[in-house]
Each structure stands twice: as C-alpha cells, then as structure tokens.
N, C-alpha and C positions, 0 to 999 in steps of 0.2 A: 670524582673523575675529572682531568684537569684536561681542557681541551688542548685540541693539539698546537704548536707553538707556528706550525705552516699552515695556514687553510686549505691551502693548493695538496697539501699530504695524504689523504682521503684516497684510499686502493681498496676497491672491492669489484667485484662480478656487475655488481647495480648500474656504479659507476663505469665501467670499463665500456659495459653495453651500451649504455645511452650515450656516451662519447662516441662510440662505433658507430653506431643510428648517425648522430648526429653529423658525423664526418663523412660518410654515406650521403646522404642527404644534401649534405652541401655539395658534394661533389656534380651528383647526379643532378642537380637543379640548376648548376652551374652550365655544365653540358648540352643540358635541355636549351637553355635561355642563349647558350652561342649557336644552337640548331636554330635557332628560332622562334623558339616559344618561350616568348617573356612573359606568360605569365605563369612561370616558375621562378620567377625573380620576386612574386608576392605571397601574402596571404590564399589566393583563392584557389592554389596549386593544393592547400593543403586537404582540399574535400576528392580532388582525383582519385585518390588512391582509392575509395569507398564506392566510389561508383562501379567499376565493372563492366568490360568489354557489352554485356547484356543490358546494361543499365542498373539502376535501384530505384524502388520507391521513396520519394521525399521523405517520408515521415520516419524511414528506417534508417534514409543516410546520415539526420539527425541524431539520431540514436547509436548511430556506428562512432560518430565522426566525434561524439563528447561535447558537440556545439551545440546551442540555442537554436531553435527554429529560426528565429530572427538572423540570427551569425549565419545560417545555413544560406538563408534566402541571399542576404548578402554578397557570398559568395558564387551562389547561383547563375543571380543577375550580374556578375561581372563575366561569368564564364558564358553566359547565353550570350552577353552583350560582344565577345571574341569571336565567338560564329562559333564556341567548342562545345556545348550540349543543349538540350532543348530540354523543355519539358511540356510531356505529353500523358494525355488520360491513362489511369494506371487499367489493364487489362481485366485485373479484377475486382476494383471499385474503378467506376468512372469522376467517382467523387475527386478521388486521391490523385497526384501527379507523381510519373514516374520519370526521372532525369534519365535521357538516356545520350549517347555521345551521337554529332553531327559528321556529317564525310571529315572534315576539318580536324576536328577531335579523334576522332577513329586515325587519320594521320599520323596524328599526336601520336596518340597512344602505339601505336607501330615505330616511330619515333623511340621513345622514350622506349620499347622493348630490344632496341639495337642498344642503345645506349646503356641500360642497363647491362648486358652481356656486355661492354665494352667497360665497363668498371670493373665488373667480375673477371674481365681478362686481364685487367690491371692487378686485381688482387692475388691473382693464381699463381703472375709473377714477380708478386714483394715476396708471396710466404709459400710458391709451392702448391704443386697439384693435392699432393695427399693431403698437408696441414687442410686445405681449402675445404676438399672433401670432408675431412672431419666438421671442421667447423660447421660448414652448413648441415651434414646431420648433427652435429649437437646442438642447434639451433634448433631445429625440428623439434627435434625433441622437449626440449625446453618448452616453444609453445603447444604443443600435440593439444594439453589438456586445455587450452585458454580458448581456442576456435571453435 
C-alpha cells in the first residue's frame, strides 16, 4: 500500500470528530479568556471539565482526566492559586481530598454555560436547526456505551 501523495488527504469520521472537538475547543476557550477567565488560555483549563458542578475526588479526577497524579496536582495548584477551586477532606475518607469549585469558579462555570449556548447558537446558524438536532443525537449515541 503506497501512502498517500497529500498528507493533509486523510478523510474519515476519527478525523472529522477530533477536528470538530478541536475547533470547538478553541473556539470556546477563546470566549472564555475575552470573559475573563485567562485561565482558558492554558494547560490547567484542561482538568475543569472533570471536576463538576458538585466537585470530584482527587484520586478520581486523575483517573478521569488520563493525567499523572503529579500533572493533576499541578494543575490544581494553579487553579487553587486563581481563587477557582479548593481542595477539601473528601466526605467519605477524610484521608482523600475532594476538589470542589470556589464562589469564583462556580462564576466561572455559570460563565462558561452562557457561553457555551452561545456557540451552539452559532452552530444552529452555519448548519440549521434540524442538521444540529441530529447531530447532537448522533453524538449521543455514539458515546451512550463509553460513559
């Protein structure tokens, strides 16, 4: 099999999605960081999404997140070091710490759920209410089995 003569040529579902993610991503981090919250401009935006309105146990957000305990911590301390989460005795080990979000961060995150809706009402209007509609259930669907 003789590779392809474009490298850039490469069209598939894999590809198309993780470009989507990706374009997504930027967009919304961009948004975030001209609200105000620069730190969507770095690395330590990318442990948010794992946490949860309710918080998470450290040792889980690890686990969620595909990072090193040491990466996590990292991260952490930049986001405790913003005023945007804390971390507090987990409810059911007092051993364990449970990151949870700060008034600040809880902002944030009301923040970032307007803004969110406001990409998605970008999207509605490149491709349309219905296409949109499908999309996000056959996205669903797609990950149903993975969560």
């Amino acid at each position: 099999m003789t590779p392809p003569e474009d490298p850039a040529a490469p069209d598939h579902i894999g590809l198309n999605l993780v470009r989507a993610a990706e374009a997504w991503e930027k967009d919304f981090n961009a948004r975030m960081v001209a609200a105000g919250h620069t730190v969507f401009a770095d690395a330590r935006s990318r442990v948010i999404r794992y946490i949860g309105w309710a918080g998470i146990d450290q040792a889980r957000l690890a686990g969620l997140s595909g990072m090193t305990k040491q990466a996590v911590n990292v991260h952490l301390d930049g986001l405790e070091a913003a005023g945007l989460v804390a971390r507090v005795a987990s409810p059911s080990d007092a051993r364990q710490k449970r990151v949870v979000f700060t008034e600040a961060g809880l902002a944030m995150l009301a923040d970032a759920d307007r803004i969110k809706g406001e990409v998605e009402a970008d999207y509605v209007r490149r491709i349309g209410s219905k296409p949109f509609a499908d999309l996000r259930n056959a996205l669903r669907a797609l990950v149903a089995d993975h969560q």
